[in-house]
MDAnalysis code that builds the backbone (N, CA, C; Angstrom):
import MDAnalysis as mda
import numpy as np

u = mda.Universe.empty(480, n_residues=160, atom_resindex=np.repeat(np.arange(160), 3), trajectory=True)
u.add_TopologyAttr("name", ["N", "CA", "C"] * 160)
u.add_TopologyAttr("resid", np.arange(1, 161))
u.add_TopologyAttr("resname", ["UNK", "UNK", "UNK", "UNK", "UNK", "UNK", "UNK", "UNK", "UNK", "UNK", "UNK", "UNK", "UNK", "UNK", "UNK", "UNK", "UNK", "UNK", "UNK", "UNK", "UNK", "UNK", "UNK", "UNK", "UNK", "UNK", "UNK", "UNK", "UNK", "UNK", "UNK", "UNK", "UNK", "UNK", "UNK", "UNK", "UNK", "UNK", "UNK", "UNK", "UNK", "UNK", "UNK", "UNK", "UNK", "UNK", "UNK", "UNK", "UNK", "UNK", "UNK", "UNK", "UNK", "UNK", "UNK", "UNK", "UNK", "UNK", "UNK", "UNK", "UNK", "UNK", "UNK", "UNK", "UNK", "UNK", "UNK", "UNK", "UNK", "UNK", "UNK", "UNK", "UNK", "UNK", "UNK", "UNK", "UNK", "UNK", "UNK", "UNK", "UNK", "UNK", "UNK", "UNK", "UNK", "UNK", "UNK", "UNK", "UNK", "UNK", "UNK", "UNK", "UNK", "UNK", "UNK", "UNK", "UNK", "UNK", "UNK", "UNK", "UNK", "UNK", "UNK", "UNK", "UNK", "UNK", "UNK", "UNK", "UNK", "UNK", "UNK", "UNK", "UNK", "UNK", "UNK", "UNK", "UNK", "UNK", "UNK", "UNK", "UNK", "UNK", "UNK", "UNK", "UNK", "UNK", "UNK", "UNK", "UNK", "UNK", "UNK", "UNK", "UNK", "UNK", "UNK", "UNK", "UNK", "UNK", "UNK", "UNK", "UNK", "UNK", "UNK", "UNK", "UNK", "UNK", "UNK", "UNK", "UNK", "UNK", "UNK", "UNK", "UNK", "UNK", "UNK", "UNK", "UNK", "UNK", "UNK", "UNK"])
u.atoms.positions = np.array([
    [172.055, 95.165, 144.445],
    [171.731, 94.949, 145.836],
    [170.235, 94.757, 145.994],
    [169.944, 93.900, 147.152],
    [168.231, 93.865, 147.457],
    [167.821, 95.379, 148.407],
    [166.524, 95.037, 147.980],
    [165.886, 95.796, 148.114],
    [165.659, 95.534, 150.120],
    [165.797, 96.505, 150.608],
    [165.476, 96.220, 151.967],
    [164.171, 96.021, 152.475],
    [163.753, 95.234, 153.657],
    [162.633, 95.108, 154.025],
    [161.659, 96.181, 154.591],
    [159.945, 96.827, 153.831],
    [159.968, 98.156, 154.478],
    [158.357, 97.613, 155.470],
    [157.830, 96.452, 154.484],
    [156.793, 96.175, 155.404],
    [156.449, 94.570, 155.531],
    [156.281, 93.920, 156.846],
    [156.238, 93.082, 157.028],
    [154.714, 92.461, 157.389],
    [153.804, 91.488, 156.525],
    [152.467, 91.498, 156.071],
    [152.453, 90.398, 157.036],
    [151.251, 90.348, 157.903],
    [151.172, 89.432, 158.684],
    [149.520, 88.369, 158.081],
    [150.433, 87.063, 158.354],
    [149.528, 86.447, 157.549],
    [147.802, 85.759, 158.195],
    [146.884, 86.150, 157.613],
    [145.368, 86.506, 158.667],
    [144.956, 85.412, 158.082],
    [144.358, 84.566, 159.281],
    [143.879, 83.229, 158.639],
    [141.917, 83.713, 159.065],
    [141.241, 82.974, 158.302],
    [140.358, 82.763, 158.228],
    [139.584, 82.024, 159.131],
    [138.478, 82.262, 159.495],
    [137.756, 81.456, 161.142],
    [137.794, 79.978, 160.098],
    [137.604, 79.786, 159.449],
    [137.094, 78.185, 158.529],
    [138.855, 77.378, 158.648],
    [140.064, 78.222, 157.980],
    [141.237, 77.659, 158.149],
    [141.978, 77.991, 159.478],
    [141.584, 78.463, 160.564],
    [142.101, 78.478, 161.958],
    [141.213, 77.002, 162.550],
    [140.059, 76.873, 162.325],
    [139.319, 75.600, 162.715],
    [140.031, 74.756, 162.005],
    [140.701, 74.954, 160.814],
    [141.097, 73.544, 160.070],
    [142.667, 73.075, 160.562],
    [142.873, 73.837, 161.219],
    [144.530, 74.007, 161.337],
    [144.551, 73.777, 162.829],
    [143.594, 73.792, 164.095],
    [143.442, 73.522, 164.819],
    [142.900, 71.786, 164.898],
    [142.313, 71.784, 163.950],
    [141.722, 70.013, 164.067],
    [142.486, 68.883, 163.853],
    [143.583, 69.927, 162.360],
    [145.057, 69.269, 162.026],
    [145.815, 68.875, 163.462],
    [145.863, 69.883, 164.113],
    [147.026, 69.501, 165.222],
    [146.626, 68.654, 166.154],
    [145.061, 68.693, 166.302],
    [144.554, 67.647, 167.186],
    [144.513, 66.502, 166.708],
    [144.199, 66.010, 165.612],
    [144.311, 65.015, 164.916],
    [146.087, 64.168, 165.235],
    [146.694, 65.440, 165.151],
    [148.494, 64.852, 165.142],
    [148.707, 64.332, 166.813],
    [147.983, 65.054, 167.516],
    [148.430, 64.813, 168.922],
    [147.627, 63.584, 169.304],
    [146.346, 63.572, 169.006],
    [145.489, 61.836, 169.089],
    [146.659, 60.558, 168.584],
    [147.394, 60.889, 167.389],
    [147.877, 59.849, 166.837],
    [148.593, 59.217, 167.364],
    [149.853, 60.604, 167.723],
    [150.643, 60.437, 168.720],
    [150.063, 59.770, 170.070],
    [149.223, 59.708, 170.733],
    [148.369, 58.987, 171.983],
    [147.775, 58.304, 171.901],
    [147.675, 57.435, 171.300],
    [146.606, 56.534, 171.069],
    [146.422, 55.644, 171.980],
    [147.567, 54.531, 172.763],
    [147.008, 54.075, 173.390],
    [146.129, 54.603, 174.821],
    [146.717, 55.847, 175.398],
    [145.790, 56.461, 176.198],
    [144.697, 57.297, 175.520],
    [143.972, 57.344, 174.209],
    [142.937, 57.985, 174.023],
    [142.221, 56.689, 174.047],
    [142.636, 55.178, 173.718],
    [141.942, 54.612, 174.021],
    [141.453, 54.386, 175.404],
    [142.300, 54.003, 176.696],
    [142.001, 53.804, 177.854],
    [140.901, 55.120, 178.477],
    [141.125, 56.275, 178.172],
    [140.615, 57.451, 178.204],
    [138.990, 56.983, 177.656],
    [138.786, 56.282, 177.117],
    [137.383, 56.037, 176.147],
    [137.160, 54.554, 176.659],
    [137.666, 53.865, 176.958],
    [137.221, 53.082, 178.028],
    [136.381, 53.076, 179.325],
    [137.562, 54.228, 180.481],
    [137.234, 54.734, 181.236],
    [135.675, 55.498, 181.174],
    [135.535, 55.766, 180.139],
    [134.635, 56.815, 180.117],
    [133.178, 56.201, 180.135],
    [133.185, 55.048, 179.124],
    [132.443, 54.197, 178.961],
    [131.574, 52.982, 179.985],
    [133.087, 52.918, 181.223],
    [132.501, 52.067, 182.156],
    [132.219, 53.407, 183.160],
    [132.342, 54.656, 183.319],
    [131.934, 55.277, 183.639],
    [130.197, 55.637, 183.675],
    [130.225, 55.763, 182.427],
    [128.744, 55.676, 181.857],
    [127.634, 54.550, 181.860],
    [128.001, 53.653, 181.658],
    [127.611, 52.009, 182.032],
    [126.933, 52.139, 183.390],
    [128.278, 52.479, 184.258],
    [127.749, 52.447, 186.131],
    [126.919, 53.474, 186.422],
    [126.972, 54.263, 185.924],
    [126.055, 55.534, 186.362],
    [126.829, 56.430, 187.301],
    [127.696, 56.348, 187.110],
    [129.056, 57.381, 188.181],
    [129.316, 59.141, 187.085],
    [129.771, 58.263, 185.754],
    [129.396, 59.775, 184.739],
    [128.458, 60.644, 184.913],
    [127.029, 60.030, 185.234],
    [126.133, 61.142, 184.992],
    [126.300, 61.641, 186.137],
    [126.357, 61.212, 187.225],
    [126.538, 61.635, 188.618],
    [127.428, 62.668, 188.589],
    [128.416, 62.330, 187.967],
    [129.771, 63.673, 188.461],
    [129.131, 64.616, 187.775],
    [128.372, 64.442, 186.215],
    [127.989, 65.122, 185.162],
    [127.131, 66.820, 186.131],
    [125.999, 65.664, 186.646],
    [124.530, 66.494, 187.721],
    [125.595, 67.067, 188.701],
    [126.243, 66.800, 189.310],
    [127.126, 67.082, 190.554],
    [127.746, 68.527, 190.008],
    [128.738, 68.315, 189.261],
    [129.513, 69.475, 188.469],
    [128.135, 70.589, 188.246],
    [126.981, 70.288, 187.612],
    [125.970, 70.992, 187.013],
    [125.800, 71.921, 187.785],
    [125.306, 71.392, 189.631],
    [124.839, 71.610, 190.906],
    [126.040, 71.988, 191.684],
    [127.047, 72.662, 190.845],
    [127.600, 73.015, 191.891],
    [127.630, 73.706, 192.772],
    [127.327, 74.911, 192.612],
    [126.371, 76.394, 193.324],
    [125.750, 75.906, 194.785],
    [124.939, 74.278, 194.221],
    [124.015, 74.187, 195.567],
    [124.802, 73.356, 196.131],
    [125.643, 72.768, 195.826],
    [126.479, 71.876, 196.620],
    [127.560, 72.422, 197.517],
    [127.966, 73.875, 196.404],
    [128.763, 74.270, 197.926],
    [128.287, 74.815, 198.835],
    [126.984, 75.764, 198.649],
    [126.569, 75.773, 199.749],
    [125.650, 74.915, 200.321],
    [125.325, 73.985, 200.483],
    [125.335, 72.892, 201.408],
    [126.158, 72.346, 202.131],
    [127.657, 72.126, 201.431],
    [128.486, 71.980, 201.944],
    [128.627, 72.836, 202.908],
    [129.329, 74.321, 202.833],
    [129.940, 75.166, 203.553],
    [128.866, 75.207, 204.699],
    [127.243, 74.968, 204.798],
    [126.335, 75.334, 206.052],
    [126.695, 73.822, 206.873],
    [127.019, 73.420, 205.737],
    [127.272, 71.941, 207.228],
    [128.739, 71.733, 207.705],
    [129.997, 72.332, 207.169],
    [130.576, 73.294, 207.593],
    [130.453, 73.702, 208.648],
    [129.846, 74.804, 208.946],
    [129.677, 76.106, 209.364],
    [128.788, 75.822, 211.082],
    [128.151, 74.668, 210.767],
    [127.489, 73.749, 211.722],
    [128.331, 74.358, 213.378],
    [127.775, 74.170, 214.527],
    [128.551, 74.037, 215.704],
    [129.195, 72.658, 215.938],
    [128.314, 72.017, 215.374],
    [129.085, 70.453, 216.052],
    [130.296, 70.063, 215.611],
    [130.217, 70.234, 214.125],
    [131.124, 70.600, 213.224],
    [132.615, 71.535, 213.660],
    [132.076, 72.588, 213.398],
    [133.284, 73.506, 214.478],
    [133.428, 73.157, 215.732],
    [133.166, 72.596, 215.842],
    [133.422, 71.930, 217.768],
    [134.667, 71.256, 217.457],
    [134.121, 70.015, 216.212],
    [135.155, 68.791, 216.181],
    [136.355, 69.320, 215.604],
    [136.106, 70.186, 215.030],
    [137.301, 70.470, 214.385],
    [138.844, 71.336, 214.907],
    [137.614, 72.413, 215.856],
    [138.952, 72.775, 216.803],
    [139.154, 71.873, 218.353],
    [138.575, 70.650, 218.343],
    [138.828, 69.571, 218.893],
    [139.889, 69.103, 218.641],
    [140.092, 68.968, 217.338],
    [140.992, 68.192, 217.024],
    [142.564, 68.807, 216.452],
    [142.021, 70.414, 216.754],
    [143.196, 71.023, 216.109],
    [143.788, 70.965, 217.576],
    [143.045, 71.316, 218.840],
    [143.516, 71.450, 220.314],
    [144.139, 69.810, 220.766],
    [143.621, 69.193, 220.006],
    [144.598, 67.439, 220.755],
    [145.596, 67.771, 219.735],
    [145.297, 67.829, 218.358],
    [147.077, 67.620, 217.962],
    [148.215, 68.790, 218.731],
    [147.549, 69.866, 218.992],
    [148.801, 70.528, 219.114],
    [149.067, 70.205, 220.515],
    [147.913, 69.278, 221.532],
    [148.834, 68.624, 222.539],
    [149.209, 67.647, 222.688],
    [149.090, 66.914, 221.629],
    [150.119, 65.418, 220.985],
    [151.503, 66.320, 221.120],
    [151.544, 67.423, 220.566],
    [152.978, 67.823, 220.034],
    [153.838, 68.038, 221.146],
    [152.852, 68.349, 222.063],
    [153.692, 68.731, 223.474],
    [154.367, 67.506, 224.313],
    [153.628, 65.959, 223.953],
    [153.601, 65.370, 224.685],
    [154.655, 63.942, 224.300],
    [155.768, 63.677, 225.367],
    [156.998, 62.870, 224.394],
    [156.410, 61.751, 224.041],
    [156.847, 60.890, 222.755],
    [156.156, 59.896, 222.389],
    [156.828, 58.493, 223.021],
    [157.623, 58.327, 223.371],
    [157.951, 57.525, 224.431],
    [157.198, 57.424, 225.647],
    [156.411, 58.481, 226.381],
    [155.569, 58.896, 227.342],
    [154.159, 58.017, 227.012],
    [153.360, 57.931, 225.853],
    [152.728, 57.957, 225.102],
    [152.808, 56.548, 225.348],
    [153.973, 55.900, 224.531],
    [153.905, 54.882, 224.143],
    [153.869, 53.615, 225.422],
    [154.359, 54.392, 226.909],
    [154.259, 53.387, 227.839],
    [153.221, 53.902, 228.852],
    [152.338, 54.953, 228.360],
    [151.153, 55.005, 228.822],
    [149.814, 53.295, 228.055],
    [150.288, 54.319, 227.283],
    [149.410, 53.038, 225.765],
    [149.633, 51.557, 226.440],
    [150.796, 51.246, 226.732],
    [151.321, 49.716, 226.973],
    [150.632, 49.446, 228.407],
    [151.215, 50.672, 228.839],
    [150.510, 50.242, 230.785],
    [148.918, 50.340, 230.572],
    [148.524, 51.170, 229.799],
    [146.842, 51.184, 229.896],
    [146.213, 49.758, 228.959],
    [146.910, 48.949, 228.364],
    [146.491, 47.624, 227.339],
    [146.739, 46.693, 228.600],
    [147.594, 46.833, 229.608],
    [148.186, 45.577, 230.287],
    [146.597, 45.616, 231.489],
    [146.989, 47.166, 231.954],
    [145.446, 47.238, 232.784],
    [144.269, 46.970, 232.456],
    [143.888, 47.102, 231.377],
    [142.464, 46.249, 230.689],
    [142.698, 44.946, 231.154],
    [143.819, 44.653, 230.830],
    [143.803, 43.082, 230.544],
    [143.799, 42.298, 232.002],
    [144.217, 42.877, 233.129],
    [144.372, 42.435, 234.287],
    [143.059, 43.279, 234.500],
    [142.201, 43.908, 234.642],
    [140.722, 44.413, 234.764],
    [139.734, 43.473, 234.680],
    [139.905, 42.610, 233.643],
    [139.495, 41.834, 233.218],
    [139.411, 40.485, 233.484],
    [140.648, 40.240, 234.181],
    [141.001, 39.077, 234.955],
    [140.045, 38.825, 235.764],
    [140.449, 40.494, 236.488],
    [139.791, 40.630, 237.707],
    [138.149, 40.718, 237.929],
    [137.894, 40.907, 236.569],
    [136.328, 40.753, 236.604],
    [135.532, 39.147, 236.763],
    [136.355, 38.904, 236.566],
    [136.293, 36.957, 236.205],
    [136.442, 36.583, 238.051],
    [136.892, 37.012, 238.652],
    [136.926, 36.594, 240.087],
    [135.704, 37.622, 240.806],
    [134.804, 36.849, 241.160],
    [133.427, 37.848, 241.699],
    [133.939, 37.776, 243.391],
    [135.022, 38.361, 243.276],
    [135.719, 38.091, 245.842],
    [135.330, 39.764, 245.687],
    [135.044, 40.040, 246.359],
    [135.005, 41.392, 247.157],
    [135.993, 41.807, 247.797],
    [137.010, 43.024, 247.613],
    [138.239, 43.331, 248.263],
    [137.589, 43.757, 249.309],
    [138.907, 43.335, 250.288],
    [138.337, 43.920, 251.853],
    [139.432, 45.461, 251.998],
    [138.893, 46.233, 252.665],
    [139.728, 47.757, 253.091],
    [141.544, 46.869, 253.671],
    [141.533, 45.854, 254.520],
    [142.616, 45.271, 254.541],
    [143.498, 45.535, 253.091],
    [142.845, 44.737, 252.294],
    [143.184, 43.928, 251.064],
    [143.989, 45.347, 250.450],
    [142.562, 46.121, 250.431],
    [142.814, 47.646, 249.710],
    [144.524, 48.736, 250.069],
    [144.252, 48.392, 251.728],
    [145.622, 49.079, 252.346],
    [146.873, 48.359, 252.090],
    [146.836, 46.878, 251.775],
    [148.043, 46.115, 251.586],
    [148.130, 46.283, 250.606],
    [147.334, 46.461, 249.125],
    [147.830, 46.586, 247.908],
    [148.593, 48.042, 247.396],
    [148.208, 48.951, 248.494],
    [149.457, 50.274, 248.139],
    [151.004, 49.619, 248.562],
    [151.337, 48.921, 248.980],
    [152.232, 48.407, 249.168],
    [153.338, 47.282, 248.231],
    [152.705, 47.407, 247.053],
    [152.957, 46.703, 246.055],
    [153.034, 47.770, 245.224],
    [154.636, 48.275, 244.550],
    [155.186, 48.670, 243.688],
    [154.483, 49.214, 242.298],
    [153.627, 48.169, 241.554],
    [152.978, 48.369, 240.415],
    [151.774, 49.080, 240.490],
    [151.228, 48.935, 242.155],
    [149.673, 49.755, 242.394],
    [150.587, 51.149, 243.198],
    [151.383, 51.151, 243.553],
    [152.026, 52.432, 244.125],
    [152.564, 53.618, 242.930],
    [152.876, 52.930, 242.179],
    [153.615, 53.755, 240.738],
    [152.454, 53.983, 240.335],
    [151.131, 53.465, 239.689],
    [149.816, 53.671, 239.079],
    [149.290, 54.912, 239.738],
    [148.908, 54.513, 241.326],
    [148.447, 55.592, 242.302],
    [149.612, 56.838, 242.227],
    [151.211, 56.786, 242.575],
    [151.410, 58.055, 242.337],
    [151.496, 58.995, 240.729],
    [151.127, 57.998, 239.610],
    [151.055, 58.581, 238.540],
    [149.894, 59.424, 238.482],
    [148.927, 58.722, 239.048],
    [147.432, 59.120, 238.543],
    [146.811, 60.462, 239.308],
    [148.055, 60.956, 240.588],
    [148.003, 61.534, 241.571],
    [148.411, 62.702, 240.746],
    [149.671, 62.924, 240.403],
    [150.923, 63.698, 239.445],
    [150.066, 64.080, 237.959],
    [149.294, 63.029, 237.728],
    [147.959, 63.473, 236.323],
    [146.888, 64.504, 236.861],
    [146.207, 63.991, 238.283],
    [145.252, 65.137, 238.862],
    [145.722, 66.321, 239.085],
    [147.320, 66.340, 239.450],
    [147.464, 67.381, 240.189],
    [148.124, 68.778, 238.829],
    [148.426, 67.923, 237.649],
    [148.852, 68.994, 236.297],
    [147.468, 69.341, 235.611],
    [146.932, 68.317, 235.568],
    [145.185, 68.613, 235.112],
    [144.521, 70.094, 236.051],
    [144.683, 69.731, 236.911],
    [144.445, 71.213, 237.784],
    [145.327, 71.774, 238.018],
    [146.004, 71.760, 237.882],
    [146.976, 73.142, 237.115],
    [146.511, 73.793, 235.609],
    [145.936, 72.774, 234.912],
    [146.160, 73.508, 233.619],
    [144.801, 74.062, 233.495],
    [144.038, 73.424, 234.699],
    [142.402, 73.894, 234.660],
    [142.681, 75.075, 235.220],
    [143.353, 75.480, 236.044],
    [143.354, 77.057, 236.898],
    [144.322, 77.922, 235.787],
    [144.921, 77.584, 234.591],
    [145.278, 78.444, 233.949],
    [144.198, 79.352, 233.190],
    [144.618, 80.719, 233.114],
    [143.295, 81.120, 231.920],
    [143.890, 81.853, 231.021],
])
């Protein structure tokens, strides 16, 4: 019969054959890749050429001062202004139906465009002119929209 197992010797490589056995495998994995170690060394090259390498190179170096530069301009008021500016319109995009939106958008492109007309005719409306045109459907719907806009706007201004 064999002899049973009583100690199991673990095998200690050397810093010279752990470097050699590490270069082996890199060597195997380059081979295996070649056509992207080439493109990889391309890249790198027109990198270097343009002057974009050294840039990221100094950039990466500087990073310390870059973030904080960054983060103080950041940190800016104008900065934080815009930003919860813009966090306060999206979340009242969200409120607001996009169909609503979309024939605001249309009625406010058509009104430029008839604004414009109207700039091209230098007549002076008369208060007549003014009182007969509430009487026309398209300036009556405008006026009671814009009425129904003042009057939720101050509403939402007297909220606190």
């Amino acid at each position: 019969m064999a002899k049973p197992i009583t100690k199991i010797e673990k095998l200690v490589l050397t810093e010279e054959e752990e470097q050699e056995r590490t270069l082996q495998e890199m060597l195997h994995e380059l081979s295996k890749n070649v056509g992207g170690v080439k493109e990889t060394m391309t890249l790198l090259q027109e990198l270097h050429k343009s002057g974009i390498l050294g840039a990221v190179n100094h950039l990466v170096e500087a990073k310390e001062d870059v973030t904080e530069i960054a983060v103080e301009q950041m940190l800016r008021p104008p900065v934080t202004n815009a930003i919860n500016n813009a966090m306060a319109a999206a979340g009242a995009l969200t409120d607001i139906n996009p169909q609503t939106t979309e024939k605001l958008a249309s009625g406010f492109a058509k009104g430029l465009q008839k604004a414009e007309e109207g700039l091209k005719e230098e007549k002076k409306i008369s208060m007549f002119e003014l009182a007969r045109s509430l009487k026309d459907p398209d300036v009556n719907r405008a006026i009671k929209f814009s009425l129904n806009l003042l009057k939720g706007v101050g509403e939402g201004l007297n909220e606190k």
